[in-house]
C-alpha positions, -999 to 999 in steps of 0.1 A, spaced: 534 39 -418 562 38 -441 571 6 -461 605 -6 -459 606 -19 -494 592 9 -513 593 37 -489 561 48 -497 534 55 -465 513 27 -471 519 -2 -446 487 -10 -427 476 -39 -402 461 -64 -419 456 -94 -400 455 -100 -360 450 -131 -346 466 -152 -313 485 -165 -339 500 -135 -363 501 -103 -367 505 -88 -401 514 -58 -417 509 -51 -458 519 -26 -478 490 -19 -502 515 -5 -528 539 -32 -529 525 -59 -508 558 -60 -490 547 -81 -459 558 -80 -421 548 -109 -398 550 -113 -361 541 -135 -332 513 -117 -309 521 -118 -271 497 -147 -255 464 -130 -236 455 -137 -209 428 -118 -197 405 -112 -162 370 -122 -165 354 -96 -147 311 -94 -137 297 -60 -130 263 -63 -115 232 -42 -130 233 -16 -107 274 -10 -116 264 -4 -154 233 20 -142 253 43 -119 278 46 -146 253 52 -172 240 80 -150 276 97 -151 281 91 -191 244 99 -200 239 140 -202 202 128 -195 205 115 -166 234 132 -148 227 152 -119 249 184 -114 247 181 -74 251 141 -74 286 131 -59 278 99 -60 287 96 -101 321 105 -94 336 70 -81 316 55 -110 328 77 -138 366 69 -127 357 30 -128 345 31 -159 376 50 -169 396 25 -156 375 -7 -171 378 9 -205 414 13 -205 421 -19 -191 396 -34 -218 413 -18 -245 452 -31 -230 432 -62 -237 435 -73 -199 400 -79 -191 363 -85 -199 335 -75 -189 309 -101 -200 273 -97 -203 247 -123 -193 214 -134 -193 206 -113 -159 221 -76 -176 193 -84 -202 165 -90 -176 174 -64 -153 182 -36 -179 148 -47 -199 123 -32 -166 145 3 -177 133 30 -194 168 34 -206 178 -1 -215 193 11 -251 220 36 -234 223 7 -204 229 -20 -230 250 4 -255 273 1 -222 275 -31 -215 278 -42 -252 306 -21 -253 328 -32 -219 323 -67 -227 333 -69 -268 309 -89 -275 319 -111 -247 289 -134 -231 276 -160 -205 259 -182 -226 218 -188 -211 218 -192 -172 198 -226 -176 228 -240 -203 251 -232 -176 236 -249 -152 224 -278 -175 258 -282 -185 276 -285 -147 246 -312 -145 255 -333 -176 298 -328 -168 288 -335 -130 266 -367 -137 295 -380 -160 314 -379 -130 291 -400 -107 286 -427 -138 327 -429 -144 340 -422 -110 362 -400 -126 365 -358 -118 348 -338 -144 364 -305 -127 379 -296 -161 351 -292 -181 328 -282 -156 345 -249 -141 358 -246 -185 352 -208 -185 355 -212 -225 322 -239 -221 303 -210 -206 309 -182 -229 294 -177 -261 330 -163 -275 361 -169 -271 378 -149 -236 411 -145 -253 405 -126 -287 423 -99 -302 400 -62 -307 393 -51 -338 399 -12 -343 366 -4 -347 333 -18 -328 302 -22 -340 272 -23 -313 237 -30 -328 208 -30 -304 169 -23 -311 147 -2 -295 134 -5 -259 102 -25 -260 76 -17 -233 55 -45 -236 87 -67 -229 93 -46 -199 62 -53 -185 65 -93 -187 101 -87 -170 88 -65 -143 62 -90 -137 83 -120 -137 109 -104 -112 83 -95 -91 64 -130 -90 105 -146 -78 104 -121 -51 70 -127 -40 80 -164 -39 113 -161 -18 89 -134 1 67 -163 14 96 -183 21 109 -159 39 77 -153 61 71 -189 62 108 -191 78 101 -163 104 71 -182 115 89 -220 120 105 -233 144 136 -217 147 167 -238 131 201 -238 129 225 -226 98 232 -263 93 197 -278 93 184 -249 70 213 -259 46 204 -300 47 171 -289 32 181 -274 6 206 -302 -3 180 -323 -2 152 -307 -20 176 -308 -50 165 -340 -63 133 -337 -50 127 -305 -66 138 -316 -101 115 -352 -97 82 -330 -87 86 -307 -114 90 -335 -142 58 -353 -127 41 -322 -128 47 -316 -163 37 -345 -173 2 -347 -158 -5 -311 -174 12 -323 -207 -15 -354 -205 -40 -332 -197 -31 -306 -226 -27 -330 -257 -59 -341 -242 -78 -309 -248 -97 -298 -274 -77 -272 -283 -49 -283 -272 -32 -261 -244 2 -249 -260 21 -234 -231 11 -266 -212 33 -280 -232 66 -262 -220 85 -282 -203 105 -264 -170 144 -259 -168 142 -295 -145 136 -312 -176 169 -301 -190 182 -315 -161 170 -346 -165 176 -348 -202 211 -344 -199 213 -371 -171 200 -394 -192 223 -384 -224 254 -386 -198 245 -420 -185 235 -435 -220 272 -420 -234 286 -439 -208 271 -472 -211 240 -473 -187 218 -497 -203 186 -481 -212 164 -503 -188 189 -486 -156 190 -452 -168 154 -441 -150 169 -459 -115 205 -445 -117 188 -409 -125 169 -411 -96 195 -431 -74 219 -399 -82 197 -368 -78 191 -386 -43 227 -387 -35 247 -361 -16 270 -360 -47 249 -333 -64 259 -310 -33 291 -306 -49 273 -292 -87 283 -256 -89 253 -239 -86 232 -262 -65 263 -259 -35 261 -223 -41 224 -214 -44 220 -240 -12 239 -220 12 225 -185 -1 191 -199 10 204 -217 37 219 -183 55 188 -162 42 166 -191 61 190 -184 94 187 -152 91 147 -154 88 149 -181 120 170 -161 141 150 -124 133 120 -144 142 93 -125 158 116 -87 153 103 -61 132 134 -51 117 139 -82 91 108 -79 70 119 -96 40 151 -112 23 178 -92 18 181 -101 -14 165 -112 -46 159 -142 -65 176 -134 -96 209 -123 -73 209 -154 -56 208 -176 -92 229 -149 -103 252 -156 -78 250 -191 -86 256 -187 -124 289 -165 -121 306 -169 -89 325 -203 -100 338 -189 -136 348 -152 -132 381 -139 -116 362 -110 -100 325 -101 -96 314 -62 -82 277 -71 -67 255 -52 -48 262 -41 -9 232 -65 4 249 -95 -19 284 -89 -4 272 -86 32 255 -121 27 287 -135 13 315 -127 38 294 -122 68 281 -146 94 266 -178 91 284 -178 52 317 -166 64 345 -188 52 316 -220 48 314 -210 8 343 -214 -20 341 -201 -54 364 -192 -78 355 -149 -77 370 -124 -58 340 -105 -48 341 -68 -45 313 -40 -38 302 -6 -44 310 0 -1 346 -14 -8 350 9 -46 387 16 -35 392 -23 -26 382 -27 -65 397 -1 -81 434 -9 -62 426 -46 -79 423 -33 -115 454 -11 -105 473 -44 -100 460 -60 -129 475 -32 -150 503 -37 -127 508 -74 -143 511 -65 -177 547 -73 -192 564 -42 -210 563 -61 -242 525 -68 -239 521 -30 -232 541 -22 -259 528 -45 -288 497 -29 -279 508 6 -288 524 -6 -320 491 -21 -330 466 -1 -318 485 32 -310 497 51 -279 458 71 -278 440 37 -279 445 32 -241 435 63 -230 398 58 -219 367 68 -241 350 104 -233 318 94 -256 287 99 -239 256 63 -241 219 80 -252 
């Protein structure tokens, strides 16, 4: 780019940030400075299946010649990339891409791809997520006062920031797929499904209940839940510092303890005197005011409708086991209340908007699924749609006209 001071073809981006955009000349150091267009991006969470099917259409090893199916999914990542690169959405990765994508043989090229749709863009830990809406939401029950703000904070969730300038050039380091990890995931995902398996059996067998009754449990074993697991650990942490040698994994305490960590921190910030703290934990776990935490009211009525469902399929061959999985449903709970759109599984969406759930559950998300692909891809049309002519323009300037166009790289 020619300099306007010296004329010679040396003026280059140098700094872009929300706050300036700069432009040096590295002859002259003639300077041009301008204000960026404020961001204000989608937050946007593609399940592990969406990231898979598109791998199989970008991966040469994996794509199938007589597979139609890759089609849709080549076009939507197409479309992602573009709109990531107008700098109108992210893609974030979480916790759940890594746990899912670890069981695969091809978790290098999977995670290549998700690394590179979110910009290094990511949840933060499922359990700080959730330990967090505890610690905001007990706040509120000490001071009386809504913690909304801080709770649904998409910025106290991510581990960047959601509105950040791209640089030109990305830089994706991953390491090698590790087999041994694989098998611990495998194992672990299948020990959650075994669980919600014998709930799920246990359910069919029971007398049969209504949506409503299902869901009061699971309000209620909140608290209860989070007490029994602290009392277990400590019996088996007694019993382990009193062995000889001392049993280390005894030791590790379970995400409850989090829980109840922060409860205490909240109260104790806001002048519970220490002697109260262990009655107003207890007094608040027990109250129907934890219904409202994010991912407790969420989580609830998943297991509440897959307990109706189990009660009202009771003694019929045709509902064997849950129609979904553990980690969807605290999947489900994790995202639904901070991202502007989420594209899930058919089995997820069918639980969401059909009957007992339909219209019972609010959450931030506009949900979308791989059985409603031209629903989704009309939304990412509008989102493009939204752009100003200026924002769509500084982005040329900066980046150049080609930048938008989508990638035609290949993830091995």
């Amino acid at each position: 780019m020619t300099c306007p001071q010296c004329g010679k073809a040396r003026l280059e981006n140098r700094t872009l940030n929300e706050f300036l955009f700069q432009r040096t000349c590295k002859s002259c150091s003639y300077s041009i400075d301008r204000t960026p267009p404020p961001l204000n991006k989608k937050l946007i969470y593609l399940d592990q299946f969406a990231y898979s099917m598109m791998l199989k259409t970008l991966n040469p090893n994996l794509r199938s010649a007589n597979d139609a199916r890759g089609e849709p999914y080549l076009k939507l990542f197409q479309r992602l990339d573009s709109l990531r690169k107008l700098h109108l959405i992210v893609c974030p990765d979480s916790s759940y891409h890594h746990i899912e994508s670890g069981t695969w043989e091809h978790e290098t090229a999977v995670r290549r791809l998700t690394d590179f749709l979110s910009a290094g863009v990511s949840f933060h830990d499922a359990n700080f997520i959730r330990t967090s809406q505890v610690y905001y939401h007990a706040i509120g029950y000490i001071t009386k006062a809504c913690q909304d703000k801080d709770i649904y904070d998409v910025e106290n969730v991510l581990r960047d920031r959601l509105n950040c300038w791209l640089p030109l050039m990305q830089v994706i380091c991953l390491t090698a797929h590790d087999m041994e990890l694989a098998t611990v995931l495998r194992s672990e995902l299948k020990a959650k499904d075994t669980a919600l398996g014998k709930l799920f059996a246990r359910w069919k067998t029971d007398a049969p209940k209504t949506f409503d009754e299902f869901l009061e449990i699971e309000f209620n074993d909140f608290g209860t839940t989070i007490a029994n697991s602290i009392g277990r650990h400590l019996k088996r942490r007694t019993e382990a510092l009193h062995a000889i040698p001392i049993n280390l994994d005894a030791l590790h305490p379970p995400r409850e303890w989090d829980y109840a960590i922060n409860i205490r921190r909240a109260f104790q910030k806001h002048g519970v005197p220490e002697d109260e703290l262990g009655p107003k934990a207890v007094e608040y776990l027990c109250s129907s005011d934890t219904r409202t935490i994010p991912f407790n009211n969420i989580e609830s009525h998943l297991f509440a409708a897959i307990g109706y469902q189990a009660s009202s399929f009771k003694g019929k061959a045709e509902q064997k086991k849950s129609p979904v999985g553990m980690t969807d449903i605290q999947m489900l709970g994790v995202i639904l209340p901070y991202v502007d759109a989420a594209f899930i599984d058919n089995k997820c969406y069918n639980l969401l908007t059909q009957k007992p759930l339909q219209g019972r559950l609010t959450y931030k998300a506009k949900i979308f699924c791989s059985a409603k692909m031209s629903n989704f891809m009309k939304y990412l049309d509008e989102i493009e749609a939204s752009a100003s002519p200026e924002h769509i323009a500084f982005i040329g300037d900066v980046y150049g006209e080609a930048w938008k166009k989508p990638s035609n790289r290949t993830f091995v």
